[in-house]
N, C-alpha and C positions, 0 to 999 in steps of 0.2 A: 828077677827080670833084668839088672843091672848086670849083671854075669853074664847071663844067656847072650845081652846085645854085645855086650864088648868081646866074647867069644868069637859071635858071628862076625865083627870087626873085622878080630887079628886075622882069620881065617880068607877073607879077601869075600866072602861070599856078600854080597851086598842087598840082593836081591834073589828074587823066588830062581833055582836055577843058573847064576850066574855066577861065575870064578875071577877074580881082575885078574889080569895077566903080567901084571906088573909085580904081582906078590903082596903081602900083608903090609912091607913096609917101605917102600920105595919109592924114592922122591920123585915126584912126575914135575920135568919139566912143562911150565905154564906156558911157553910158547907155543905149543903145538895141542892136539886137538886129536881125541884117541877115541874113537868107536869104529865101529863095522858096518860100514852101510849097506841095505839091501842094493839088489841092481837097480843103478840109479835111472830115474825116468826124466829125464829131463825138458824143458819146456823148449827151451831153445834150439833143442836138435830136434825134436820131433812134431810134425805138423799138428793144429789142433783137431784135425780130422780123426789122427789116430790116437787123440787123449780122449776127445767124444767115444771112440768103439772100446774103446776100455773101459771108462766111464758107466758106460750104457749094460757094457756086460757083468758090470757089478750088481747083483740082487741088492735089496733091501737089507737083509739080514747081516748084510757087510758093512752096513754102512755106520761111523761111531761120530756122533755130534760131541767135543769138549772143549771146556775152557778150561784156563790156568786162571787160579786167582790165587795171592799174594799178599800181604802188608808189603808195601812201596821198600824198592829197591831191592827186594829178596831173589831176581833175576828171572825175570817172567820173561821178557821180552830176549833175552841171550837165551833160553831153553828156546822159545819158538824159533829163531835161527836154526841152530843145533837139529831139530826136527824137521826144518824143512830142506836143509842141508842132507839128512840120512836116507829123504823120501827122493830124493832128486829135483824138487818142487825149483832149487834158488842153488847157483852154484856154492861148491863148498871157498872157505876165503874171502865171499865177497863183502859187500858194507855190510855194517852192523846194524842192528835193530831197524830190521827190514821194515815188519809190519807199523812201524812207529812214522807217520805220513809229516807230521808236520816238523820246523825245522824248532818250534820249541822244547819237543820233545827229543829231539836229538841233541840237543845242545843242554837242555837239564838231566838228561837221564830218567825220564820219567817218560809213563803215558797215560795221555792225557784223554785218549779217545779209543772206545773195544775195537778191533780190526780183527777180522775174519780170514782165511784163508784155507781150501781145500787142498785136500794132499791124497796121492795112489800110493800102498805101502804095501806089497808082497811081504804075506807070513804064510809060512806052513805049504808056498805052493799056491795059495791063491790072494787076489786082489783085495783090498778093502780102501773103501773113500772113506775119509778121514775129512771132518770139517772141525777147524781148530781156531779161538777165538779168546785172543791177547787181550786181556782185561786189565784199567789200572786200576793201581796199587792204594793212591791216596783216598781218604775216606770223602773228598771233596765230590767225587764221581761216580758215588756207589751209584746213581741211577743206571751209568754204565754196566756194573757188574749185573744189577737187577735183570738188563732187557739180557745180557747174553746169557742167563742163566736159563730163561724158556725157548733158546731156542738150542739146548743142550741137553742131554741126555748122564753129563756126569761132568767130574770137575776134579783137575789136578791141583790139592791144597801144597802148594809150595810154601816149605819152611827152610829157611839160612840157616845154615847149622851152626855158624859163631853167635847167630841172635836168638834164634830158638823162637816161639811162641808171642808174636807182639798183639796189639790190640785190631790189629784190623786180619788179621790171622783170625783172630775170634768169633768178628765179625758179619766176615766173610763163611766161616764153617753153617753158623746159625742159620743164616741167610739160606745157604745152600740146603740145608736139614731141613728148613719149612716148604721147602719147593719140592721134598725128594729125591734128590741127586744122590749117585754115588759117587765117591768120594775116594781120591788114590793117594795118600799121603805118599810126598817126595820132598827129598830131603837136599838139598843144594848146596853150592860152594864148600866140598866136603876135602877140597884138595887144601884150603885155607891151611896156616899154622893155629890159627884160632879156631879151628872147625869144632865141636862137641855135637858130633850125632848122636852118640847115645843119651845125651841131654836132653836132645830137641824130640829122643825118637820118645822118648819118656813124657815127655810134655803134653804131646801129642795122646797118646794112650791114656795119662792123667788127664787132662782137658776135655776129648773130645769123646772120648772111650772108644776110637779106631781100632783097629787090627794093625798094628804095625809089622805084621808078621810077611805082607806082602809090598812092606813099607819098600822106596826103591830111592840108593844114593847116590849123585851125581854131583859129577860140576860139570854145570853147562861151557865154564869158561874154556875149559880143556878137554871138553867133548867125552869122559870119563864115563863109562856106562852109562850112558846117553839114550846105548841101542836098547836097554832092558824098558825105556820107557813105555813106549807103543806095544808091543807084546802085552806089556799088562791094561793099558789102554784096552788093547781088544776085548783082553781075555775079561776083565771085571766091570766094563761100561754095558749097558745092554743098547741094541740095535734099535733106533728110532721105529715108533709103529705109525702107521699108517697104509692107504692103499691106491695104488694112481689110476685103479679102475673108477675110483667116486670123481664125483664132479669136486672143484679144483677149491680147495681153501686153504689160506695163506697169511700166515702172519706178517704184519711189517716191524721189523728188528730196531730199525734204521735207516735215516736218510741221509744225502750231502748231496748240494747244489753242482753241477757244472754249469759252466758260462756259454757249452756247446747242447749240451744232451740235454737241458731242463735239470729238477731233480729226479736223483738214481734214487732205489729203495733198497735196503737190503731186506731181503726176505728169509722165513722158513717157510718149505711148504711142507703142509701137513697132512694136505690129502688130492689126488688129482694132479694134472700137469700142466705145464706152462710153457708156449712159446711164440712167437714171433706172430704179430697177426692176431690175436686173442681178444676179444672184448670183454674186458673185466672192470669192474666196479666196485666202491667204497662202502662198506658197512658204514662208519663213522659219517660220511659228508653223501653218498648216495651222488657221486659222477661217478663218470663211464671216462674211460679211455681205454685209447686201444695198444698194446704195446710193441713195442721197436723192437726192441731186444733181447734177450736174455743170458747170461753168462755164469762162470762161478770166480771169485778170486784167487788168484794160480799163480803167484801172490795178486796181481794186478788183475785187471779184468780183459777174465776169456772169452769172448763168445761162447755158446752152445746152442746147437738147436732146440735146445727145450731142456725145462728144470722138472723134476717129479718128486714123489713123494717123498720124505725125507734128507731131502738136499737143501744144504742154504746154498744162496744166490743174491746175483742183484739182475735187475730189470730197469728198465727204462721206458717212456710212451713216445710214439709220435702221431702228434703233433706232443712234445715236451709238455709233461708237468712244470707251468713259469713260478707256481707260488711255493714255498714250501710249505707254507700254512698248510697246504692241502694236506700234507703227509703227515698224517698224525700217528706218531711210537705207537702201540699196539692194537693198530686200528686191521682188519678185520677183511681181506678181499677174496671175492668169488665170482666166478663166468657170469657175463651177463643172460638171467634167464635163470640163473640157480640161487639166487636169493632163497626161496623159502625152502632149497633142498637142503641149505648150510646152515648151521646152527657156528653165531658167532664166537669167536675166540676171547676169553677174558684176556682184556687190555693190562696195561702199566700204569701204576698210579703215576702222575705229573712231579717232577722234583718240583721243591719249591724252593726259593729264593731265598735264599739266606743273610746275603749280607749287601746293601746295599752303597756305591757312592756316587757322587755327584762327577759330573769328566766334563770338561770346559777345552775349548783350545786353545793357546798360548796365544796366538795372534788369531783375533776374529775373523779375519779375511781366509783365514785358511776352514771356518765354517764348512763349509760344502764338500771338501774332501775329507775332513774327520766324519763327517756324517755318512758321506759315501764308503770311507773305509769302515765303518761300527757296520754298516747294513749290509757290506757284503760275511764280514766274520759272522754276525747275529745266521745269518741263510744255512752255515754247518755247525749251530751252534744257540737250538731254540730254548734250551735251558737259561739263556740272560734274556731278563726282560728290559724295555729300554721304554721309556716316558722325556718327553723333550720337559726342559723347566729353563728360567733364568735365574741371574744372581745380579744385584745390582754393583757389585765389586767385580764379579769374574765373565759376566755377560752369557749370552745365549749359550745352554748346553743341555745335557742329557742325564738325567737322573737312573744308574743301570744297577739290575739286581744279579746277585751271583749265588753260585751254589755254597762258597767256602772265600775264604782270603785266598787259597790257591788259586784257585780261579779266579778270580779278579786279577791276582799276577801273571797269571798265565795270558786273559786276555788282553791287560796293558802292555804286554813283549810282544804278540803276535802284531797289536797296532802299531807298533815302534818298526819291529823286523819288516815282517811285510808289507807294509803301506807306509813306511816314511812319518808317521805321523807325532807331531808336537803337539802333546797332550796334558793339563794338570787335572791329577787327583786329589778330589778329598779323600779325608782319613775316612775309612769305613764305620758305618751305619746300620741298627738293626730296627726291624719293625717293633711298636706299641700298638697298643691296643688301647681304646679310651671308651670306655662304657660312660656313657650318660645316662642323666637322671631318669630321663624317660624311656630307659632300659635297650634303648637303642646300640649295639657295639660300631667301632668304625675302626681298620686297623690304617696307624699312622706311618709311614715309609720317608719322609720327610719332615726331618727336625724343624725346618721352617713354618710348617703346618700343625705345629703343635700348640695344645689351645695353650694360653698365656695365664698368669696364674691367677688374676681375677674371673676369667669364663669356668678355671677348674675348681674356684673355691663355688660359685656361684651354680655352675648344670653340670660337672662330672661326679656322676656317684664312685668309680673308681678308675686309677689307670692301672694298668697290666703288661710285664715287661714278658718275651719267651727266656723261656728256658734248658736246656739240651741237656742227656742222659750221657755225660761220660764218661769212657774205659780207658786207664790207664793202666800200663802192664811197663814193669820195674825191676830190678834189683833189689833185695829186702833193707840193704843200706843205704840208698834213696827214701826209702820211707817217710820217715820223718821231714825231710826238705819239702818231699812232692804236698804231704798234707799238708804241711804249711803253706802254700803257696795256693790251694785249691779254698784254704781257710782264709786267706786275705782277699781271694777274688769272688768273697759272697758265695763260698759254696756249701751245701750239706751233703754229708757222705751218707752213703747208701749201704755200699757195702765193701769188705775187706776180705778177702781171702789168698792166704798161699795156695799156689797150685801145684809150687816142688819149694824144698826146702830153700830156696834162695830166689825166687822170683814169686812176685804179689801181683793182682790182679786186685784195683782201686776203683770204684765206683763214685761217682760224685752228681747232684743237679746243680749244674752250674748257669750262670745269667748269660744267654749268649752275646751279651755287650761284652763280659769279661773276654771269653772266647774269642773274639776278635781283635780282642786289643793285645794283638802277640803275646796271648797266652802261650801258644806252640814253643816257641821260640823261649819265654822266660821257663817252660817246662825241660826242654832241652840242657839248657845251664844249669839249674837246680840239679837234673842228674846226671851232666859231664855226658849228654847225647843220649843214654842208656833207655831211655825211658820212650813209650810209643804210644801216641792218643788215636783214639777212635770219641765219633761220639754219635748222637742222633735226636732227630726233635725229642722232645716232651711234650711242652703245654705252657700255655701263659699263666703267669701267676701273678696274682696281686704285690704292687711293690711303691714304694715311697722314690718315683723320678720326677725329674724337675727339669726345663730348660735352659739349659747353660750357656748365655748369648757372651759376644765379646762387641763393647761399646767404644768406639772412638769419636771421643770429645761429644760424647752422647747418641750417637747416629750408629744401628746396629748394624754389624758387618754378619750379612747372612748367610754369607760363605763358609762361614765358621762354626755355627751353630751347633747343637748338640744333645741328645737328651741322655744327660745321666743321674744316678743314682744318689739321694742328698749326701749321702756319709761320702762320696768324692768330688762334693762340686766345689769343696777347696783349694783342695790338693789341684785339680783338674786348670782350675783358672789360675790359682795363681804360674801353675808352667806355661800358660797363654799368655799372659800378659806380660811374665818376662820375656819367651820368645819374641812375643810381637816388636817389643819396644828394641830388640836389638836387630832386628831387620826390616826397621821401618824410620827411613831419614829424618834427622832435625830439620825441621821449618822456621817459617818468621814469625811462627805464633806457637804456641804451648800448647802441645799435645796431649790430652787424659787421655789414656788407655784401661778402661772397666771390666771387668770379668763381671755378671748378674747370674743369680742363679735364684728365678723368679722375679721379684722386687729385689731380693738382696742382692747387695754388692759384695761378693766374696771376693774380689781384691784387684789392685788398682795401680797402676806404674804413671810416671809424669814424665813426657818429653819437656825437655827445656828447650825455651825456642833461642835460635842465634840472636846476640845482642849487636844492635848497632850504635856507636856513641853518638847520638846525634847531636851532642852538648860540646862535640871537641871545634877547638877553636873560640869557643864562646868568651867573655869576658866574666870571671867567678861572680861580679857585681851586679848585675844585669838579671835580676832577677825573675822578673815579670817575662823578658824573653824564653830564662828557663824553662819558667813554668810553663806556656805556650808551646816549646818543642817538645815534650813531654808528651803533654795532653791531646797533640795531634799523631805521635807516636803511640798513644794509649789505643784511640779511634783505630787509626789505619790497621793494628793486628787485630780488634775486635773484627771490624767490616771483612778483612780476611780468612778471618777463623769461621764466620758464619756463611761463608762461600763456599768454602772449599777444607775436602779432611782426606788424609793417607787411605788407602787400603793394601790389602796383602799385595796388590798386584806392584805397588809403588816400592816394594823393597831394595835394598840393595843388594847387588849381582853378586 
C-alpha cells in the first residue's frame, strides 16, 4: 500500500486522471495560485436575468448539494475560495475567507458559523449547480455541521497532510456515515515542507476504511490541483431527489436577523416551488406568511424568481418575520392548503448548553446598552441562552449558557468588536443535578442556587455532576503526558488504540467541570500543540461536589461562588484567597478572607489594617488617658468593620 501511494506521488499523478504539470519534484512558488479554470461566469459582468436562464436550464440531475468538513484549521474555508474562484462565482485575488461573515472570524482564522453558497460549473459541455456549505471546524459547533449535513447529498472530508487524522476528522466522518453521505477524502496543504500524504492517505484508509484510490491532493493555498476537485464532486456525489411537480416542502437550514428584511431563512427545498407571493405556513408554530423574496447565495444574496426542488436558498416574508423565535432549525414548511398532502421533515435535535457564566457590566449605567448589545448577537445566535440574575458585589446581569469555552470567547470579542461594549466575566460554570429525597431531580445552572450543606445532609438523596465522552488523537510519545493529565482531571479511560504505528486515538469520561477549566489548553502543552480534542455529552453521574463560597470578614461574596469537587476544594480556595487578598486594598480595619467548602473552612488569608498611632505625643505617664485612646480606637474599627467590607469590584487597577 505504502509503495503503490509513494509511486503515485513521485509520478505527479495525484488524482483519478490528472498529471501536475510542474513534475514530481518541483518547487511551486507559494505566491501564486495554479489551476485551470473553467470559462469563468461571473456575477459582476453578467446580469442576474441571465444567471436565472442558466440556472433554470439546469435539470435536476445536475444539481450536487456538499459540504466541506474538517478538524479546525485544516483549510476549509481557503478551498472554498479556490472553488469559487474556478467557477467564476468571486473574482480570482480577491479577500480571503469570503464565506466567513463575521469580523471574528476573520481576525481568528476560524469559522464560527456554516455559510452556504451556489456555484454554475461547465464539465464535459454542460452546466451543473453546485450548492456548497463551509462548515466549522471546532467541536464547539458541531450543531452547525449536523444541520448542513441534511441539507447535503455528500461531503468533502478534508485532511492536512503535515497533521494527518485528528479528533474532529473522526468525528465529523461518524457523523457523516450515520446520515449516509458520500464521502470524497482530500488531502490538503500538500505543497508544505511538512506535508506527509501518504501518511494522511493511510490513516484515512486505516481509520475510516475509504477508497483512497479516488482520494484527490491539493493546496488550496496555491491553488495546486484545485480544478481535479469538482470533477470528482460531480462524478461520486449523487443528484438530490425530489420533484417540483408535488406541492412545495421545505426544510429550514438556518436563520439570521436583518434590521431591514425581518428574519431571512435559509432553506432546502425538497419537493415543489417557491416564489415571490406564495402563502406558506409552519409545521412547528402553524402561522402563515406570505413571502417577499426569494434568492440563492452567489456568494451574497441574489434574487431569483423562484427556488425548486433541490436548491438551497434563502427567502424572506412580507410583512417580515419580527421574532426569530419563530424560526425554528428544522422546522417543516408547505403552501398554504397543503398541510395534509406534506408529510413533515424530521427536525434537528436542539444543542444544548454547555457551559455556562455570569456577564455583568463594568459601570451599571452602561446596563441598557450591554443588554441591548447581548439581544441583538442572541437574534443570529439561538444556541446561548440568557436568564437576567443579580450579584450583590457585581450588581444587575445576565446569567448566559454556551455551547463550549469557544463560544463564550467568541461571543465576549463580538460584544467588545461590535458594540463597544465593557463587560466582566465570570470564570465558567457547568450544570448539576440534585435529586431529592422525594425522587424529584432539579438541574442546577447557578452556583448560587445550590442547596447549602445542611438542606443536602437533611432532603438530597444524591447530587450528580455531567460528564462528556472524549477523543483525543496524538503522537504515540505524548502518551504517557496526555494520560497523565486526563488521570489528574478525574478521568476514566475507555479506550486505547493505535490506528498507524505512531499516532494513538485515547478515549476518556471525563467531568465536564474539568473540561472547562482549560483542559484544552493544559492538553496542548503536555503535547508541545500535537495533540487534537473532540468530545461529546455522556450522562450525569453520581459524585461527591460541594459549594466552594469565598467569605470576607464572614459576608459571602456570590460572585465568586462555585460548585466543585471535595478532592479540589483545597487546592481551589486556597488560590482564591491568595488572589483575593493581593487585589483587594488595606482598610482601617482587619480584613479575613475565607475559602468554605460546605461548613469547612478550607483556607483563610488576614488583611492587616493601616495602623494609626493615636498615642503620639502622649505623655508615657498618663496612663488612664492611654488606655481611653485605645479603647475608642478599639470601638471606631469594630463599628467600621460591621458596616462596611471590600469586594472584587474594590480592587486595585
Amino acid at each position: 500500500m505504502q509503495s503503490c501511494l509513494r509511486s503515485l506521488l513521485k509520478t505527479g499523478q495525484w488524482s483519478s486522471g490528472y498529471t501536475s504539470p510542474f513534475g514530481p519534484r518541483t518547487r511551486l512558488p507559494t505566491s501564486l495560485r495554479y489551476f485551470r479554470s473553467s470559462p469563468p461566469f461571473r456575477a459582476s459582468t453578467v446580469g442576474v436575468s441571465d444567471l436565472e436562464k442558466r440556472i433554470s436550464a439546469i435539470p435536476l440531475d445536475r444539481f450536487r448539494n456538499f459540504c466541506i468538513v474538517a478538524h479546525v484549521d485544516h483549510g476549509k474555508s481557503t478551498l472554498s475560495d479556490r472553488l469559487l474562484e474556478l467557477t467564476g462565482t468571486i473574482e480570482p485575488g480577491g479577500k480571503k475567507q469570503v464565506l466567513d461573515k463575521l469580523d471574528v472570524e476573520r481576525e481568528r482564522g476560524i469559522t464560527v458559523k456554516a455559510q452556504t453558497c451556489s456555484m454554475v460549473y461547465e464539465y464535459k459541455g454542460q452546466d451543473y449547480l453546485l450548492h456548497l456549505v463551509d462548515t466549522p471546524g471546532h467541536v464547539d459547533f458541531r450543531a452547525e455541521v449536523s444541520r448542513s449535513y441534511a441539507s447535503c447529498g455528500g461531503a468533502i472530508l478534508l485532511v492536512d497532510a503535515s497533521q494527518g487524522v485528528q479528533a474532529q476528522t473522526v468525528a465529523n466522518f461518524f457523523l457523516a456515515f450515520s446520515q449516509g453521505l458520500h464521502l470524497i477524502p482530500i488531502i490538503n496543504k500538500v505543497d508544505l515542507p511538512s506535508a506527509d500524504a501518504v501518511r494522511a492517505l493511510e490513516q484515512i484508509k486505516t481509520s475510516f476504511e475509504l477508497d483512497v484510490e479516488n482520494a484527490v491532493l491539493v493546496s488550496a493555498k496555491t491553488g495546486l490541483n484545485v480544478e481535479a476537485v469538482l470533477p470528482t464532486v460531480i462524478e461520486k456525489i449523487p443528484a438530490p431527489t425530489g420533484d417540483a411537480a408535488k406541492p412545495l416542502r421545505l426544510l429550514l437550514v438556518d436563520s439570521w436577523y436583518s434590521t431591514y428584511k425581518g428574519v431571512i431563512l435559509l432553506v432546502r427545498i425538497f419537493d415543489g416551488t417557491i416564489k415571490a407571493g406564495d402563502q406558506i405556513t409552519s409545521f412547528a408554530t402553524g402561522l402563515k406568511y406570505t413571502v417577499g423574496e426569494v434568492g440563492i447565495m452567489y456568494p451574497d444574496q441574489t434574487p431569483q424568481k423562484s427556488l425548486r426542488a433541490g436548491q438551497l436558498g434563502y427567502i424572506y416574508f412580507n410583512p417580515g418575520m419580527k421574532r426569530s423565535q419563530e424560526a425554528k432549525v428544522g422546522d417543516t414548511y408547505t403552501t398554504v392548503g397543503s398541510e395534509l398532502l406534506v408529510e413533515a421533515l424530521p427536525g434537528f435535535e436542539e444543542p444544548k448548553s454547555m457551559v455556562f457564566v455570569a456577564a455583568y457590566p463594568v459601570d451599571q449605567g452602561d446596563y441598557g446598552h450591554l443588554e441591548d448589545s447581548i439581544n441583538q448577537i442572541v437574534l443570529n445566535d439561538r444556541s446561548v441562552t440568557l436568564q437576567k440574575e443579580s450579584s450583590e458585589a457585581l450588581g444587575a446581569g445576565w446569567r448566559l449558557g454556551f455551547l463550549g469555552t469557544l463560544h463564550c470567547s467568541v461571543f465576549e470579542d463580538r460584544l467588545r468588536q461590535e458594540h463597544g461594549a465593557s463587560i466582566i466575566i465570570t470564570p465558567p460554570t457547568v450544570p448539576f443535578k440534585v435529586v431529592w429525597a422525594n425522587g424529584k431531580e432539579e438541574i442546577i445552572r447557578n452556583p448560587a442556587e445550590f442547596p447549602d450543606s445542611d438542606i443536602v445532609r437533611a432532603r438530597v438523596a444524591e447530587l450528580q455532576e455531567p460528564y462528556v465522552s472524549v477523543t483525543i488523537t496524538m503522537p504515540e510519545e505524548y502518551l504517557g503526558k496526555v494520560i497523565e493529565l486526563c488521570e489528574g482531571n478525574r478521568g476514566e479511560q475507555t479506550e486505547l488504540q493505535f490506528f498507524t504505528a505512531t499516532q494513538v486515538i485515547l478515549k476518556y469520561d471525563l467531568p465536564l467541570a474539568q473540561l472547562v477549566d482549560d483542559f484544552f489548553g493544559k492538553l496542548k502543552g503536555a503535547s508541545k500543540g500535537y495533540a487534537s480534542l473532540d468530545y461529546e455529552e455522556a450522562e450525569f453521574r453520581k459524585s461527591n461536589i460541594v459549594k466552594l463560597q469565598l467569605l470576607v470578614n464572614k459576608f459571602p461574596v456570590d460572585a465568586v461562588s462555585r460548585v466543585v469537587h471535595t478532592s479540589q476544594a483545597e487546592r481551589l480556595g486556597r488560590q482564591w484567597v491568595t488572589k483575593f487578598k493581593n487585589h483587594v486594598d488595606r482598610q482601617l480595619f482587619e480584613v479575613v478572607i475565607q475559602a468554605t467548602a460546605g461548613k469547612r473552612i478550607v483556607a483563610r488569608e488576614t488583611l492587616k489594617p493601616f495602623h494609626k498611632n493615636v498615642l503620639h505625643g502622649l505623655n508615657g505617664t498618663d496612663l488612664s488617658r492611654r488606655k481611653k485612646l485605645l479603647e475608642r480606637q478599639k470601638e471606631g474599627r469594630k463599628k467600621l468593620k460591621s458596616k462596611s467590607y471590600p469586594h472584587p469590584s474594590s480592587h486595585r487597577s
